[in-house]
C-alpha positions in Angstrom: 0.0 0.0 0.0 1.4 3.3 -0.8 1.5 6.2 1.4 -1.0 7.8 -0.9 -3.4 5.3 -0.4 -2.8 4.6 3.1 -3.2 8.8 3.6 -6.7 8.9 1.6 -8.4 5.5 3.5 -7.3 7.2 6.7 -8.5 11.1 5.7 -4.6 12.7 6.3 -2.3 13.9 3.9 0.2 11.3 2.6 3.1 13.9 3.6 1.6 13.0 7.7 2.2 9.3 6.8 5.9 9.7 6.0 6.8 11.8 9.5 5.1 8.7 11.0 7.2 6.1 9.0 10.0 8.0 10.2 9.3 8.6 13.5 9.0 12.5 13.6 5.6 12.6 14.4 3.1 10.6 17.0 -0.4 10.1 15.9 -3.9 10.7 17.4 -6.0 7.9 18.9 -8.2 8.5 16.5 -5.6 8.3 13.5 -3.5 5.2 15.3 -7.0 3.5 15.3 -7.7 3.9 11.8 -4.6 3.1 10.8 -4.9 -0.1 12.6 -8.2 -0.5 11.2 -6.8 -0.3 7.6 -4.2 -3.1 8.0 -7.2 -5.0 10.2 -4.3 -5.3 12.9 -4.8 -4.1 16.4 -3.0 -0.8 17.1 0.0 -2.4 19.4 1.3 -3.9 16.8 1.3 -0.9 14.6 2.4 1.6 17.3 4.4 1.1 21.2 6.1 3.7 23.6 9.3 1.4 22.7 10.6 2.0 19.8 10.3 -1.1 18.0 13.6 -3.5 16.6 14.8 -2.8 13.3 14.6 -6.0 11.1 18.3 -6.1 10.7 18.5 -5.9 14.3 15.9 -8.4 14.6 17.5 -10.5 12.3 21.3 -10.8 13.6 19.3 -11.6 17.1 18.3 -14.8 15.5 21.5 -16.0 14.3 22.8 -15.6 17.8 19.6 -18.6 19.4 
């Protein structure tokens, strides 16, 4: 799904989309829920207070089990 399309389903512009990819901006409840909504995920997978693992991170973490 692009940005785009993410930003039109969700009534934002696609601009307030990429600050949340990125981290620079932290959504509503009412935007984290229809985000979550969109993806038909609950929003605590979508969004934490702890900065999630990167998937390289995530990744090397498996080699080490």
């Amino acid at each position: 799904m692009s940005r785009k399309d993410l930003a039109e389903a969700v009534g934002v512009n696609p601009q307030t989309i990429g600050y949340l990819e990125r981290g620079d901006y932290a959504p509503s409840v009412e935007l984290a829920l229809k985000i979550a909504a969109v993806f038909g995920a609950p929003v605590e997978v979508l969004f934490s207070l702890k900065p999630f693992s990167s998937l390289a991170q995530i990744i090397r973490n498996k080699g080490d089990d």
